[in-house]
PQR file with spaces between the fields and no chain letter, atoms N, CA, C, O and H, PARSE charges and radii, in Angstrom:
ATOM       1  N    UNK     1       9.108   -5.048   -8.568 -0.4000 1.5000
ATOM       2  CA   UNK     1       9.324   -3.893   -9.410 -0.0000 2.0000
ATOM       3  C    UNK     1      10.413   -2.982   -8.865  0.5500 1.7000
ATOM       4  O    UNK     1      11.001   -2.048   -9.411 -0.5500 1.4000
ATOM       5  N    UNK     2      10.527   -3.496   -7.653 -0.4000 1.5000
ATOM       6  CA   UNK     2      12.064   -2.799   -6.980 -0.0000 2.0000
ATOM       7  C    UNK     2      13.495   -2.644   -8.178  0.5500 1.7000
ATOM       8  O    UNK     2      13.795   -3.521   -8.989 -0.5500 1.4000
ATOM       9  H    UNK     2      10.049   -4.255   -7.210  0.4000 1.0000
ATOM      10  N    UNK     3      14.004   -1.704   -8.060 -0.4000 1.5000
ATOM      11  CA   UNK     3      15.312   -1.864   -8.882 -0.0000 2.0000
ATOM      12  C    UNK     3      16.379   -1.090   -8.131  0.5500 1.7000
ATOM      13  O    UNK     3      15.998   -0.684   -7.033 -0.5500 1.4000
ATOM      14  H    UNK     3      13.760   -0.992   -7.401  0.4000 1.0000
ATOM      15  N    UNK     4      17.796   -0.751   -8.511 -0.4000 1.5000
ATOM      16  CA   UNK     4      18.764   -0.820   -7.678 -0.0000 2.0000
ATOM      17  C    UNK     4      18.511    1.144   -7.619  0.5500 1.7000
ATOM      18  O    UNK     4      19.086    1.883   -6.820 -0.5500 1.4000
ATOM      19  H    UNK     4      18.105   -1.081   -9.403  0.4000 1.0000
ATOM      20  N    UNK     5      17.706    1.504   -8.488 -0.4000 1.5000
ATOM      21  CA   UNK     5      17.652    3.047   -8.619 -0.0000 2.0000
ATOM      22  C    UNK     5      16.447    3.673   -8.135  0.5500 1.7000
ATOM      23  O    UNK     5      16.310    4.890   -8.007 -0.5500 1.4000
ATOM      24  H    UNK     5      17.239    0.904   -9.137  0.4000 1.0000
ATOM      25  N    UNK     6      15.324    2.544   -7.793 -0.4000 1.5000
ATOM      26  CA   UNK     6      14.116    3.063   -7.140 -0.0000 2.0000
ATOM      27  C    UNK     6      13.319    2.169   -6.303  0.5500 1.7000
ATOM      28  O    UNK     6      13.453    0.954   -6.446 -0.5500 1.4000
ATOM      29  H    UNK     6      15.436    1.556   -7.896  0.4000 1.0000
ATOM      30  N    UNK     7      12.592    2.594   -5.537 -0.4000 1.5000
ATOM      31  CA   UNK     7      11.619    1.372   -4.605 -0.0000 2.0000
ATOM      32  C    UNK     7      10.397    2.309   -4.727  0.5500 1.7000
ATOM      33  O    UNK     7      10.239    3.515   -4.917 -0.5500 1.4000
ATOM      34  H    UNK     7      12.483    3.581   -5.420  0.4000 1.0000
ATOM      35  N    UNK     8       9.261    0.775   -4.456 -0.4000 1.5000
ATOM      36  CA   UNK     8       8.276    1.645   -4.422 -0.0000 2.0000
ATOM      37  C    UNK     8       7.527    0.991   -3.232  0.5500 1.7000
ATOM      38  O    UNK     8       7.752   -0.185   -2.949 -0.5500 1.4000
ATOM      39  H    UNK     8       9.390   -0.205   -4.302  0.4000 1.0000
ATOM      40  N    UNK     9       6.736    1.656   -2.610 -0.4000 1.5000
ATOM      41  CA   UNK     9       5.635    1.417   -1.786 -0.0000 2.0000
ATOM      42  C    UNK     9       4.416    1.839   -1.992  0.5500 1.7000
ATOM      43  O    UNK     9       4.062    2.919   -2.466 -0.5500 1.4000
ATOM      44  H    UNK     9       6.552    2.611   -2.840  0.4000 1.0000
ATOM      45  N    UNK    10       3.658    0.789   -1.553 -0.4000 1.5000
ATOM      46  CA   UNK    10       2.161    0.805   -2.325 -0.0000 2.0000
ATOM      47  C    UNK    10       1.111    1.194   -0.784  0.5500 1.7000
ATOM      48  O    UNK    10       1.027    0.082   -0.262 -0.5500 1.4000
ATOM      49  H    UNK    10       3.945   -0.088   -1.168  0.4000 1.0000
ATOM      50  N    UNK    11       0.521    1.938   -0.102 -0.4000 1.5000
ATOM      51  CA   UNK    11      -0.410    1.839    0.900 -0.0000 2.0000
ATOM      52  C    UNK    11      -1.418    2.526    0.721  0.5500 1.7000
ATOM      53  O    UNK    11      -1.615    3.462   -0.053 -0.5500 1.4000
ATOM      54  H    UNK    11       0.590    2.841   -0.526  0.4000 1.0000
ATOM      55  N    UNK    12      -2.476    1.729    1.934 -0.4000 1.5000
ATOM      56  CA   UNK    12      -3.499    3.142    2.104 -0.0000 2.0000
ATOM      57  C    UNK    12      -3.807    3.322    3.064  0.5500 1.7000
ATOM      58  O    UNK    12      -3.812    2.487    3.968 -0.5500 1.4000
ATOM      59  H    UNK    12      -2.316    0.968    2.563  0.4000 1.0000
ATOM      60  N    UNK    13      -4.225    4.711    3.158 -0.4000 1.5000
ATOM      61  CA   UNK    13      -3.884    5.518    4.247 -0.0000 2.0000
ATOM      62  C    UNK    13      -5.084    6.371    4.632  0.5500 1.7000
ATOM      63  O    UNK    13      -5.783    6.912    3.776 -0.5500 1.4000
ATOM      64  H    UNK    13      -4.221    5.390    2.423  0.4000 1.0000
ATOM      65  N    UNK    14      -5.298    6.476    5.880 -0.4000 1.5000
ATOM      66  CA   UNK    14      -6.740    7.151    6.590 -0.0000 2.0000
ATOM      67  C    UNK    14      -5.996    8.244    7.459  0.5500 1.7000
ATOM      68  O    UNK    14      -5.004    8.163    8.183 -0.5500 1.4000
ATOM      69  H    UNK    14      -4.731    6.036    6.576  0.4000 1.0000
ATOM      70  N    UNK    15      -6.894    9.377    7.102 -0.4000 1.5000
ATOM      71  CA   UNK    15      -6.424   10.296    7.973 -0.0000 2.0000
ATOM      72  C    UNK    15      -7.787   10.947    8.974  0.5500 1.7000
ATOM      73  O    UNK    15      -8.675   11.595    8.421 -0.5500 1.4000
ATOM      74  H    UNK    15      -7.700    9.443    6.513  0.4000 1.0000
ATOM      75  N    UNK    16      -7.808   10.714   10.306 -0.4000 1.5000
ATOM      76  CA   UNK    16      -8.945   11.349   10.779 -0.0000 2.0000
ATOM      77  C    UNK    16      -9.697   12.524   10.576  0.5500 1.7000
ATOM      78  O    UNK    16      -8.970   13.337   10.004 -0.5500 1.4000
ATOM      79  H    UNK    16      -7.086   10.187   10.755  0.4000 1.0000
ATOM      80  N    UNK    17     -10.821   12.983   10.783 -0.4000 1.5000
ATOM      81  CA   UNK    17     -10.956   14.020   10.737 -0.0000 2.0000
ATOM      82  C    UNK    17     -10.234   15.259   11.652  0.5500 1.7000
ATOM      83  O    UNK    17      -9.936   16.243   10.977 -0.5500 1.4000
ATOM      84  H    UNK    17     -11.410   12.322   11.248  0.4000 1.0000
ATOM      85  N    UNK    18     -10.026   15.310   12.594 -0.4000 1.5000
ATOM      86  CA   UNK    18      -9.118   16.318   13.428 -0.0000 2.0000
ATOM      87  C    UNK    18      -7.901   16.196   13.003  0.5500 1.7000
ATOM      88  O    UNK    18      -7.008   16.961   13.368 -0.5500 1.4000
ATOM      89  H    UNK    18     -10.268   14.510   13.143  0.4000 1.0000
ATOM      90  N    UNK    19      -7.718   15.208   12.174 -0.4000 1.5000
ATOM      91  CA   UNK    19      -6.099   15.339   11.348 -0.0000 2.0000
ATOM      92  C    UNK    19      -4.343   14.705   12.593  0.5500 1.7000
ATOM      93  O    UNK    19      -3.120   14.579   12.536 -0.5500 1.4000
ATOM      94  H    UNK    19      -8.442   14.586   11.878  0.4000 1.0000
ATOM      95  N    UNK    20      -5.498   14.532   13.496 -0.4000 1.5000
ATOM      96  CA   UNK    20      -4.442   13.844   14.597 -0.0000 2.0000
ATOM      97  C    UNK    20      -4.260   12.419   14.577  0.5500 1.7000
ATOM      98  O    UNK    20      -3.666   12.023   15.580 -0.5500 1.4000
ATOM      99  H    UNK    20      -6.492   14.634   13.541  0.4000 1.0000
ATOM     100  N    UNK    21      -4.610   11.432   13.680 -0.4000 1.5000
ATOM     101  CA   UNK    21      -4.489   10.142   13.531 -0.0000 2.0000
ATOM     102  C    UNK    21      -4.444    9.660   12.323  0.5500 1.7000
ATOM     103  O    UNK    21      -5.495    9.679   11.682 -0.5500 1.4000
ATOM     104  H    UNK    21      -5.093   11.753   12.865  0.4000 1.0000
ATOM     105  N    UNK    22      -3.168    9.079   11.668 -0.4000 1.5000
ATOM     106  CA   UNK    22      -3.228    8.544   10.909 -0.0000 2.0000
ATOM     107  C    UNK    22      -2.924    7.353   10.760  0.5500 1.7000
ATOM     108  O    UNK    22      -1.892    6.885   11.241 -0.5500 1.4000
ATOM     109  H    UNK    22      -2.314    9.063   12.188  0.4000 1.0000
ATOM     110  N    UNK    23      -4.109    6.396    9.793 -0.4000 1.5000
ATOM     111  CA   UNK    23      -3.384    4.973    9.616 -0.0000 2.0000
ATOM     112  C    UNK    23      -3.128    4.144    8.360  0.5500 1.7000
ATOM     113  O    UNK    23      -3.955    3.905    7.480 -0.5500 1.4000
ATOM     114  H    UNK    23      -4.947    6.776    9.402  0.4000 1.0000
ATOM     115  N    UNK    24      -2.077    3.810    8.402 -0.4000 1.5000
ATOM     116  CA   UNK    24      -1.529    3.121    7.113 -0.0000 2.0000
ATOM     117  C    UNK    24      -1.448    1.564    6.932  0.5500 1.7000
ATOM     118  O    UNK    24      -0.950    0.966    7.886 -0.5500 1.4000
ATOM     119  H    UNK    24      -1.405    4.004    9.118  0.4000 1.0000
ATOM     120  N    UNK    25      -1.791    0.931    6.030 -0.4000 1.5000
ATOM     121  CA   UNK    25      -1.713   -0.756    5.522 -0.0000 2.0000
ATOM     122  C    UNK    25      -1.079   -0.869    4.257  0.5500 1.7000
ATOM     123  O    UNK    25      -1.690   -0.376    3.309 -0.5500 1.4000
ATOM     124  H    UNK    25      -2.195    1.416    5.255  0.4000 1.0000
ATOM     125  N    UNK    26      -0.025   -1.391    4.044 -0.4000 1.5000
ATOM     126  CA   UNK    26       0.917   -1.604    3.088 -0.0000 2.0000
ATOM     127  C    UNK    26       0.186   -2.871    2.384  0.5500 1.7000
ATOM     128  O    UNK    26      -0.543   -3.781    2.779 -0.5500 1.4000
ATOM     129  H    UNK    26       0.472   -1.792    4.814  0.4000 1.0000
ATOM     130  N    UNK    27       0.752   -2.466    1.129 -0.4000 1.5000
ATOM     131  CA   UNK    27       0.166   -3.632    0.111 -0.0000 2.0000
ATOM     132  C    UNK    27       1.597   -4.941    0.487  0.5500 1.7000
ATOM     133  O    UNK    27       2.819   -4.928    0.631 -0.5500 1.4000
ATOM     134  H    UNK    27       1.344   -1.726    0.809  0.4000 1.0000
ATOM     135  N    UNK    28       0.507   -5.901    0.506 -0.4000 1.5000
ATOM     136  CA   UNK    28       2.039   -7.164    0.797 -0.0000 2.0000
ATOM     137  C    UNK    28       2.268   -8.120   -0.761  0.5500 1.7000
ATOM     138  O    UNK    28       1.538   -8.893   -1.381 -0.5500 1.4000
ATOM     139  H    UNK    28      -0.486   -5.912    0.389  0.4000 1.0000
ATOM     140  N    UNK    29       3.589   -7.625   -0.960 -0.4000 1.5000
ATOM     141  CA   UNK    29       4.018   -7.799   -1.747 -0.0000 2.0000
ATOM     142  C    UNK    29       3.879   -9.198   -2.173  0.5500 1.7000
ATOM     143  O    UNK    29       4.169   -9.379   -3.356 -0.5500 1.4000
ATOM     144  H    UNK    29       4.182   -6.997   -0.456  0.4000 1.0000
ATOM     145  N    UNK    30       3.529  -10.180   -1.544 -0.4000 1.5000
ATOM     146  CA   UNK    30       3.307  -11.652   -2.058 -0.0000 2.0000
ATOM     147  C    UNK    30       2.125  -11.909   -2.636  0.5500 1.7000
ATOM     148  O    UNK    30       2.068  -13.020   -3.162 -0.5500 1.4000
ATOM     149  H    UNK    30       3.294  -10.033   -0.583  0.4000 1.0000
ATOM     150  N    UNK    31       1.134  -11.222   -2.712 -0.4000 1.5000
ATOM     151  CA   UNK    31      -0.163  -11.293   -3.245 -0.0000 2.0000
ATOM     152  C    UNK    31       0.343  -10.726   -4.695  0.5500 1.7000
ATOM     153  O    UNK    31      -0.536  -10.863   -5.546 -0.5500 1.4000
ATOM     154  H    UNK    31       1.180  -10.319   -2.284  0.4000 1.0000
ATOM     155  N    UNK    32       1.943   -9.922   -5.347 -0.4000 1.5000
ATOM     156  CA   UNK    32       1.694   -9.207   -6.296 -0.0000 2.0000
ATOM     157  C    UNK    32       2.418  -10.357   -7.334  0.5500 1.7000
ATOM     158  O    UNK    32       3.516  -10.703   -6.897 -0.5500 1.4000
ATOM     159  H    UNK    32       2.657   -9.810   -4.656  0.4000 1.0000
ATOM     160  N    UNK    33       2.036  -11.018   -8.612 -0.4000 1.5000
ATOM     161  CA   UNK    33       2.412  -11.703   -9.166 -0.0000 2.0000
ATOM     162  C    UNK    33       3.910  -11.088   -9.870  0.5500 1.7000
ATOM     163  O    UNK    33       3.968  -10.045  -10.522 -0.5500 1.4000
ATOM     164  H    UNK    33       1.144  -10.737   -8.967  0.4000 1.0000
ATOM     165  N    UNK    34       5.086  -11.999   -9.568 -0.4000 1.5000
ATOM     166  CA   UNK    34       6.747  -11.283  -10.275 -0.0000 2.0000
ATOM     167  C    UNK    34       6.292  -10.770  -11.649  0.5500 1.7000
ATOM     168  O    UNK    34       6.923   -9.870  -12.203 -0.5500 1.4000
ATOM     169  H    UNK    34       5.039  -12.846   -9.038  0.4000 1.0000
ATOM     170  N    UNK    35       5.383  -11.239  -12.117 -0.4000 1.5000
ATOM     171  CA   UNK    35       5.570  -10.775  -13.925 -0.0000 2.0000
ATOM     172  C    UNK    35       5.174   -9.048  -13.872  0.5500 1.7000
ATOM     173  O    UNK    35       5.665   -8.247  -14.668 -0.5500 1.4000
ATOM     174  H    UNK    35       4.870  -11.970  -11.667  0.4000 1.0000
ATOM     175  N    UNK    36       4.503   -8.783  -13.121 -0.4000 1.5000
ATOM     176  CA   UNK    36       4.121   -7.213  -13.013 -0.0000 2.0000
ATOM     177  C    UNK    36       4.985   -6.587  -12.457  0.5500 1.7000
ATOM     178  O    UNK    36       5.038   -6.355  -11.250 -0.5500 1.4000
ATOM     179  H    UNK    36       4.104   -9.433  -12.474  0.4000 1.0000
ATOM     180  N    UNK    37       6.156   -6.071  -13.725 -0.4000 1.5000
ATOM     181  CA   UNK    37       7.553   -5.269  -13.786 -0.0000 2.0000
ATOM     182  C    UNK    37       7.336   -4.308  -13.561  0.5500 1.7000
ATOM     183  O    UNK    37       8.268   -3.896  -12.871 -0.5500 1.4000
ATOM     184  H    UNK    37       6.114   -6.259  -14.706  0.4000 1.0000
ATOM     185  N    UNK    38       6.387   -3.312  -13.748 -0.4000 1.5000
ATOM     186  CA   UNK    38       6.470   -1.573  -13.773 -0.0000 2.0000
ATOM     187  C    UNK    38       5.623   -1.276  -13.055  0.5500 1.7000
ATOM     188  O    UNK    38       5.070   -2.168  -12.412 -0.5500 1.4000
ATOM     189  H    UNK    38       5.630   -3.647  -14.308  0.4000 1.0000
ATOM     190  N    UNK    39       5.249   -0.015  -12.919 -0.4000 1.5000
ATOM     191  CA   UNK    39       4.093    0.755  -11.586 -0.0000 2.0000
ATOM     192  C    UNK    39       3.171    0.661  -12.430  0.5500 1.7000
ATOM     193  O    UNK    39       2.152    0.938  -11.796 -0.5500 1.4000
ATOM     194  H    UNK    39       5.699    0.709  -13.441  0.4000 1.0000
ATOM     195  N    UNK    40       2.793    0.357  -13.866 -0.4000 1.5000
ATOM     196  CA   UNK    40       1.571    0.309  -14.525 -0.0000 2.0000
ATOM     197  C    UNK    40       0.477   -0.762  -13.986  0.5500 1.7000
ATOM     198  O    UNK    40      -0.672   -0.813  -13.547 -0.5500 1.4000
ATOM     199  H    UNK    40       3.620    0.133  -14.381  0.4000 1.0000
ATOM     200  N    UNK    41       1.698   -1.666  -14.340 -0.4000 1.5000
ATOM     201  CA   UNK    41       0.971   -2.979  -14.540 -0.0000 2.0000
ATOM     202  C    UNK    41       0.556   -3.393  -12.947  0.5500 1.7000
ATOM     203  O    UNK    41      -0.384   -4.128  -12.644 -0.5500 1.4000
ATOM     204  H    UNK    41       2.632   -1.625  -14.697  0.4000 1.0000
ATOM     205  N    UNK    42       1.351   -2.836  -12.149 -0.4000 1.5000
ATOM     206  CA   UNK    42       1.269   -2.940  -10.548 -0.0000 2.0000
ATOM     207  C    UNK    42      -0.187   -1.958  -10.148  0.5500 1.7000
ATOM     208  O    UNK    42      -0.817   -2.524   -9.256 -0.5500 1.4000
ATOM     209  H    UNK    42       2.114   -2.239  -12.394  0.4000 1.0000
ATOM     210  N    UNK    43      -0.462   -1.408  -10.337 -0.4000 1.5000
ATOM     211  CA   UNK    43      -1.167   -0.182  -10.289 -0.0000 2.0000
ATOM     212  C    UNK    43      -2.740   -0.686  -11.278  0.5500 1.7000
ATOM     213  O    UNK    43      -3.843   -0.173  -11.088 -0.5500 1.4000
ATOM     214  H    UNK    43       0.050   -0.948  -11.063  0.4000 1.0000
ATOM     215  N    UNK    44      -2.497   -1.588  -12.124 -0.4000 1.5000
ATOM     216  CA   UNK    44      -3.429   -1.802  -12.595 -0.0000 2.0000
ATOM     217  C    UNK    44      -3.878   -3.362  -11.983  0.5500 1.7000
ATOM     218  O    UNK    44      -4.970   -3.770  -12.378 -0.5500 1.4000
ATOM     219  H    UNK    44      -1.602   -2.005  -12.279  0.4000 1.0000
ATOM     220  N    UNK    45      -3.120   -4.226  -11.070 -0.4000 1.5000
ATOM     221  CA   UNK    45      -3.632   -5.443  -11.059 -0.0000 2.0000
ATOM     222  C    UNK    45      -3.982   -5.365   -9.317  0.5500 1.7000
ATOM     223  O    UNK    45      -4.475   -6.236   -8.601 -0.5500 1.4000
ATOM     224  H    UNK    45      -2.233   -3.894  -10.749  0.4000 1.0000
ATOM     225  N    UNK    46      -3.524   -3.979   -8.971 -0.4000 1.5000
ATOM     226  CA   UNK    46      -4.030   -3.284   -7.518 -0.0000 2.0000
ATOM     227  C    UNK    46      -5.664   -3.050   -7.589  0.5500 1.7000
ATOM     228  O    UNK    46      -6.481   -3.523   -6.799 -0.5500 1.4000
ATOM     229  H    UNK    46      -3.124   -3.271   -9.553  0.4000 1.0000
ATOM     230  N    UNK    47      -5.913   -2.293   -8.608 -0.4000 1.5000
ATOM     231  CA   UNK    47      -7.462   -1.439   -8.751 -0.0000 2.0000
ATOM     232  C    UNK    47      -8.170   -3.036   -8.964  0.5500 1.7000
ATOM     233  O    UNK    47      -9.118   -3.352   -8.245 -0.5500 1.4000
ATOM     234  H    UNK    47      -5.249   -1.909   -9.250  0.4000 1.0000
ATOM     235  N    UNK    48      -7.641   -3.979   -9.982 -0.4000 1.5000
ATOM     236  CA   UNK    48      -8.586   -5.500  -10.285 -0.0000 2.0000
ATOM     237  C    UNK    48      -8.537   -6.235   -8.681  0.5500 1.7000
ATOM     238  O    UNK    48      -9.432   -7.037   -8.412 -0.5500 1.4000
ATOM     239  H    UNK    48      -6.871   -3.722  -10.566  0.4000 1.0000
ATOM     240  N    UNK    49      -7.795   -6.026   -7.961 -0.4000 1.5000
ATOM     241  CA   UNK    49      -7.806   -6.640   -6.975 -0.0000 2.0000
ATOM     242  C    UNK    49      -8.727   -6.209   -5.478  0.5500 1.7000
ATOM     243  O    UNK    49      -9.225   -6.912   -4.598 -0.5500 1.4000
ATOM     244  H    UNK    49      -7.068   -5.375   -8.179  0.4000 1.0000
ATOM     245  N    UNK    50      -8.679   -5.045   -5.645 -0.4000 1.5000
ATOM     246  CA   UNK    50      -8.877   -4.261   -4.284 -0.0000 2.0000
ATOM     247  C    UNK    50      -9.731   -4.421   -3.343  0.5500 1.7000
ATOM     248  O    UNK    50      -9.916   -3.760   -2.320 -0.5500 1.4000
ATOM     249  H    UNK    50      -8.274   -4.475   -6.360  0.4000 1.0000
ATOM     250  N    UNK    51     -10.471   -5.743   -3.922 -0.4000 1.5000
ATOM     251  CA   UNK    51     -11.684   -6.270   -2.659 -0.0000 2.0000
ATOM     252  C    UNK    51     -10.788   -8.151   -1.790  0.5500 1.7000
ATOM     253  O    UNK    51     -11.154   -8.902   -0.886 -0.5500 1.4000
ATOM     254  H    UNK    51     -10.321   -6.280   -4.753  0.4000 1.0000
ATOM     255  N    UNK    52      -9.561   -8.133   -2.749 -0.4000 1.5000
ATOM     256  CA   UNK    52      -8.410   -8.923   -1.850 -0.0000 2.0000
ATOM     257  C    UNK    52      -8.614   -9.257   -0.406  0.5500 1.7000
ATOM     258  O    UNK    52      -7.811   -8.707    0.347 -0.5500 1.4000
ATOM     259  H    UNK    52      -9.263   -7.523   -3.483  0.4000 1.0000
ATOM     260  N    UNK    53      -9.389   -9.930    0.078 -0.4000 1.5000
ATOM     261  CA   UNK    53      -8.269   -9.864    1.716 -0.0000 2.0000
ATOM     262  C    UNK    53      -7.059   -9.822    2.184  0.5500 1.7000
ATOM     263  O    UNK    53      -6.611   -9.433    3.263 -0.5500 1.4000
ATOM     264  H    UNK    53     -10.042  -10.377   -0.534  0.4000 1.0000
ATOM     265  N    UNK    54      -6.426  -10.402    0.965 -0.4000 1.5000
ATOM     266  CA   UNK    54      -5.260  -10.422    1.607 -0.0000 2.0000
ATOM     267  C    UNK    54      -4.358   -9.633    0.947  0.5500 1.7000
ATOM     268  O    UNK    54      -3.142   -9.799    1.044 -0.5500 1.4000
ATOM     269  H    UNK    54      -6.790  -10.717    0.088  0.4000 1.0000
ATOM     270  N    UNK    55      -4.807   -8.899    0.370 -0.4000 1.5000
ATOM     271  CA   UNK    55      -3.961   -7.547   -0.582 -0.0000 2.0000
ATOM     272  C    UNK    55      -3.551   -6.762    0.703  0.5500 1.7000
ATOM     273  O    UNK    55      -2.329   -6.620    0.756 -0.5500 1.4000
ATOM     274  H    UNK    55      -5.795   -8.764    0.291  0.4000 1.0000
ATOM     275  N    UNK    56      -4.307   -6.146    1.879 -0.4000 1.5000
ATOM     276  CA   UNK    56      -3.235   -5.373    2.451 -0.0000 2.0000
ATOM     277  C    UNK    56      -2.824   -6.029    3.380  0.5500 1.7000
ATOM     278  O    UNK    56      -3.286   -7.166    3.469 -0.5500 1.4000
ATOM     279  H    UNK    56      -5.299   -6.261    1.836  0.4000 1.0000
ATOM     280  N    UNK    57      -1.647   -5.507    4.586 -0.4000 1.5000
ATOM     281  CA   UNK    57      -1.354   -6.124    5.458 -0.0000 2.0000
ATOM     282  C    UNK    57      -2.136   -5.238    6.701  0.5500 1.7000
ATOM     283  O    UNK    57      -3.160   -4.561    6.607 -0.5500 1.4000
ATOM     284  H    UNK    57      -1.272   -4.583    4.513  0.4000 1.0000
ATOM     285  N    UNK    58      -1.148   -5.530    8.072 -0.4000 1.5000
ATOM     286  CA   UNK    58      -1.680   -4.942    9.422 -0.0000 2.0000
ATOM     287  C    UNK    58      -1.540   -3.657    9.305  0.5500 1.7000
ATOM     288  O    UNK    58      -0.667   -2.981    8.761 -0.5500 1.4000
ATOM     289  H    UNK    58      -0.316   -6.080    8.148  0.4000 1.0000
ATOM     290  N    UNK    59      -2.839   -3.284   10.081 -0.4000 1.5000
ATOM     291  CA   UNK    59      -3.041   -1.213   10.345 -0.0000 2.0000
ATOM     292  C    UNK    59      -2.060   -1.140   11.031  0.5500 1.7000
ATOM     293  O    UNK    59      -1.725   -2.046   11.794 -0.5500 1.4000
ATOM     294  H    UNK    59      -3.549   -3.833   10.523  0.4000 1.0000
ATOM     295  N    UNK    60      -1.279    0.195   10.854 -0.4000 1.5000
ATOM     296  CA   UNK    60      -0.397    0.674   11.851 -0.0000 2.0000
ATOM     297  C    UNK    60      -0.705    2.013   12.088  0.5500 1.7000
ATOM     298  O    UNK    60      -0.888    2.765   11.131 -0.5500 1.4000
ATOM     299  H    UNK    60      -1.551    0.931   10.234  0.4000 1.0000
ATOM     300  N    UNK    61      -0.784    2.401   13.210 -0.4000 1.5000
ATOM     301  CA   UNK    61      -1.671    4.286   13.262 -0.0000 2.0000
ATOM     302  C    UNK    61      -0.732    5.005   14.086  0.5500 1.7000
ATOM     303  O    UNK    61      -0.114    4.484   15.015 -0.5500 1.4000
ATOM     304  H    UNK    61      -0.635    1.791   13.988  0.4000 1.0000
ATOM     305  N    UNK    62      -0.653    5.970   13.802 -0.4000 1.5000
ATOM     306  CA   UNK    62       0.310    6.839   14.040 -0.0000 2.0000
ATOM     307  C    UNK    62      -0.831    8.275   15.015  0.5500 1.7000
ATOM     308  O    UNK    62      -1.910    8.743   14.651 -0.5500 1.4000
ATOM     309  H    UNK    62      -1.155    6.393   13.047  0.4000 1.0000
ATOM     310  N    UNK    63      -0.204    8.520   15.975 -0.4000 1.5000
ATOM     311  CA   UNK    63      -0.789    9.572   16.729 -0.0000 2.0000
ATOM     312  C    UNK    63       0.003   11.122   16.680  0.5500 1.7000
ATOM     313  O    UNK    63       1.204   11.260   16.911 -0.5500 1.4000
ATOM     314  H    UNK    63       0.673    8.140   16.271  0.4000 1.0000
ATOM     315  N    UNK    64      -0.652   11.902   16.437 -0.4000 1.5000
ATOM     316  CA   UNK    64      -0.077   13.182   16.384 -0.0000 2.0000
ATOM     317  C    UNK    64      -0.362   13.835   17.864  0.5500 1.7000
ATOM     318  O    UNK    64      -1.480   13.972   18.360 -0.5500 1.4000
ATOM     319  H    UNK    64      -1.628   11.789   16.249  0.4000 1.0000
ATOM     320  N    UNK    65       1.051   14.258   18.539 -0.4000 1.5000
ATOM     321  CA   UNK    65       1.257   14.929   19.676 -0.0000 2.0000
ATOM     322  C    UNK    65       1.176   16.101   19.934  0.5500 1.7000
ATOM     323  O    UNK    65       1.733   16.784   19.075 -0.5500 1.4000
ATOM     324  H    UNK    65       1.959   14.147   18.135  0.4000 1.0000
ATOM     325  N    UNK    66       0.634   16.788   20.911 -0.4000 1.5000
ATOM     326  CA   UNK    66       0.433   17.953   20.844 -0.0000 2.0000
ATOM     327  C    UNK    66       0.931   18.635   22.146  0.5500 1.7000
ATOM     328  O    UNK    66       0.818   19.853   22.287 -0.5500 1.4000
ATOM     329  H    UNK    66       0.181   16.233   21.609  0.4000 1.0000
């Protein structure tokens, strides 16, 4: 659904409670079938999917410094 005027990224994202850790898993784009052109149809075959294993990829967590 990429085009030369926009990108999109699909993740989800945990934020701790103390707000000092966050972690993100990107949706991997090979699980998303080419025919789903727009953020609709992407967005809608995300929610049918979302018990996927292999819909997201690796956690990556980010630490907030203080």
């Amino acid at each position: 659904i990429n085009s030369n005027d926009r990108k999109y990224a699909y993740v989800v994202w945990k934020l701790s409670d103390d707000s000092k850790d966050l972690r993100l898993r990107s949706v991997n784009r090979d699980v998303i079938p080419k025919e789903k052109k727009n953020s609709t149809a992407v967005a809608k075959f995300l929610e049918e999917n979302a018990n996927n294993p292999d819909l997201l990829g690796e956690e990556i967590q980010f630490n907030k410094e203080t």
